[in-house]
C-alpha positions in Angstrom: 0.0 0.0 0.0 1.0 3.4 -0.6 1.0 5.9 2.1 0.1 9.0 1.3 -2.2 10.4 4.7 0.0 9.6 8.0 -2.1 11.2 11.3 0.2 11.1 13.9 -1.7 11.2 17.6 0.0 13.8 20.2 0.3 12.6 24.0 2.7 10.1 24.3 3.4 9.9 20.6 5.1 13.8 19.7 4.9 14.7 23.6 6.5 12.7 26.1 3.0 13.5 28.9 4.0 10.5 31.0 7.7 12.0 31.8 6.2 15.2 32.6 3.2 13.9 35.0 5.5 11.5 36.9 8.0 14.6 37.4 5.4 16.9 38.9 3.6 14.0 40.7 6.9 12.9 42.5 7.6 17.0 42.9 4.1 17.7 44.7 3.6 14.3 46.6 7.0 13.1 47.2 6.0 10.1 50.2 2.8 8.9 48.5 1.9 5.8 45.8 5.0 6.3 42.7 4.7 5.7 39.3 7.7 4.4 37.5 7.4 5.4 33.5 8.9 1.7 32.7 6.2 0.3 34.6 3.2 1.6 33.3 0.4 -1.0 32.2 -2.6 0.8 30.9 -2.6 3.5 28.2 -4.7 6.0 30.5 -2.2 7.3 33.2 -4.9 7.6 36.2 -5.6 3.5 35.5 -2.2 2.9 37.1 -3.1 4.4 40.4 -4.9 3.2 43.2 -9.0 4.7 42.8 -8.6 6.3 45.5 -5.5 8.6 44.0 -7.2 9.4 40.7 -8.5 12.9 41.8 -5.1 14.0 42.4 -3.8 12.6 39.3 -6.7 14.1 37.5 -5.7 17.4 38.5 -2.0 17.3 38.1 -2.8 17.2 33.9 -6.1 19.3 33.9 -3.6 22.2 35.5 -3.1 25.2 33.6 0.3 25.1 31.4 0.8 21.1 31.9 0.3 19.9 28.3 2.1 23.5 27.4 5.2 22.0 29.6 5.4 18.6 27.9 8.7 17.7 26.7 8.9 16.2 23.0 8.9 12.3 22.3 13.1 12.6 21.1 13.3 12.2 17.4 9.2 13.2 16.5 9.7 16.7 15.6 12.6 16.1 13.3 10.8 12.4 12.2 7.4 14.0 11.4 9.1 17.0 9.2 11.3 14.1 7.6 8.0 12.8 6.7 6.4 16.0 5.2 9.5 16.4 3.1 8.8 12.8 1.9 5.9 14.2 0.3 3.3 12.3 2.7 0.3 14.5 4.0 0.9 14.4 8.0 -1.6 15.5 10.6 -1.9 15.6 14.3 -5.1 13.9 15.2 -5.2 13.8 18.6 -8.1 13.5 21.6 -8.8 16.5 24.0 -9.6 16.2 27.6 -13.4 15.9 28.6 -12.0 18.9 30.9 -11.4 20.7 27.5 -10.7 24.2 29.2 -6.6 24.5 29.2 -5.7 20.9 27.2 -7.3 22.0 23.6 -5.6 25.6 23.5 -2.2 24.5 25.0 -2.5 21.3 22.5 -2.1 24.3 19.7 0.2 26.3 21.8 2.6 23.2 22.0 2.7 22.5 18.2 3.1 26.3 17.6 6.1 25.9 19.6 7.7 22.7 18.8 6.8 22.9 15.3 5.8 26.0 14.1 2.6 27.8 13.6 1.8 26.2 10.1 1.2 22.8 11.7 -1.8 24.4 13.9 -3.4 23.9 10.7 -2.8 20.6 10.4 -4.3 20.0 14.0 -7.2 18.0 14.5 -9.1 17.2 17.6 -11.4 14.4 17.7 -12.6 12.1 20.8 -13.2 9.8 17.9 -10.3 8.9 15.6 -12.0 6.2 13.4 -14.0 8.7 11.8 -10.7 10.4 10.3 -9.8 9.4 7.1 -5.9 8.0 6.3 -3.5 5.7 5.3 -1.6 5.1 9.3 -2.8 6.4 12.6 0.6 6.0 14.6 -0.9 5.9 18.2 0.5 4.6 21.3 -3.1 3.6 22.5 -4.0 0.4 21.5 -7.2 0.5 22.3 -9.0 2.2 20.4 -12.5 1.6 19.8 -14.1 -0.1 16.4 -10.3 0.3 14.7 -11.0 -2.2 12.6 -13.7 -0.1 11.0 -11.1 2.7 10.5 -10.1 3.7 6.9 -6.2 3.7 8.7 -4.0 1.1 9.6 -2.7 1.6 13.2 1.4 1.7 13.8 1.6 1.5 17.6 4.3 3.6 19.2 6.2 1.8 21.1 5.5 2.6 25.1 5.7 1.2 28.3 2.5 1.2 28.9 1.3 -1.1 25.6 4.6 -3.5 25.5 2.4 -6.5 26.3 0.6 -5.8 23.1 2.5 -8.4 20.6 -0.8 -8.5 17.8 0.1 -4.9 16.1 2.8 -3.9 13.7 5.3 -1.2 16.1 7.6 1.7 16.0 9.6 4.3 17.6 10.7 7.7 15.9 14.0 5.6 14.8 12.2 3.2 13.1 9.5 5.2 11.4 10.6 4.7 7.6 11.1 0.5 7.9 7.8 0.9 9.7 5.7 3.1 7.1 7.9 3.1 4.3 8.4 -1.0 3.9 
């Protein structure tokens, strides 16, 4: 198959959101329940927390300037540029927050930064990926609901948090071209 449409999902794909939770969860409760990023298990950060923690957590990335502060994923920025110069069509799909308020405008404000404000055109934010049209979704959330009806194949980025996952085709930012390109 040809590629020609790549949408490339944002938390824990371009942005590295795990790193940057963990470091302000261990900075603001520093004796409580820790998180190691190698260890996590489910691709929603609050799952690997005891219930009864999962207000706290909740807050920590519903904070003003959090998804703003996110690190990049090394090697995206230059990997997803390498990609346009390819000649394939990339976007950002990527899912906002229920709590909508500071993660959709510092989604745009982190692209406008890493990447430059022509790629907050080529932003878009959906709760519902399947109904995108493309070639590859590269996500690092395998589970996403009714994929299989999805005009896109998935790529999953390789993370902790979906290494038990052996049944889908995988790849890091080192490995995008033998992964898309083969």
């Amino acid at each position: 198959m040809e590629i020609k449409t790549i949408l490339v999902d944002m938390d824990g794909v371009l942005a590295d959101f795990d790193f940057q939770f963990i470091k302000i969860w261990r900075e603001r409760y520093p004796g409580r329940f820790q998180l190691d990023q190698d260890n996590r298990t489910s691709s929603r950060i609050s799952d690997d927390f005891p219930s009864d923690l999962r207000k706290d957590v909740r807050e920590i990335y519903t904070t003003p300037g959090f998804y703003r502060s996110l690190p990049e994923i090394p090697g995206a920025i230059k990997a997803i540029n390498d990609m346009a110069q390819f000649g394939i069509d990339v976007w950002i799909c990527t899912s906002p927050l229920l709590e909508y308020e500071n993660c959709v405008l510092e989604k745009y404000q982190w692209i406008d930064y890493h990447l430059g404000k022509p790629w907050t055109e080529r932003i878009i934010l959906t709760r519902n990926k399947i109904l995108v049209r493309g070639d590859v979704l590269i996500d690092d959330c395998p589970d996403i609901s009714d994929r299989d009806s999805a005009s896109w194949e998935q790529i999953l980025f390789d993370a902790p948090c979906n290494r038990s996952i052996s049944t889908m085709k995988r790849m890091t930012w080192r490995t995008w071209r033998t992964s898309i390109l083969a």
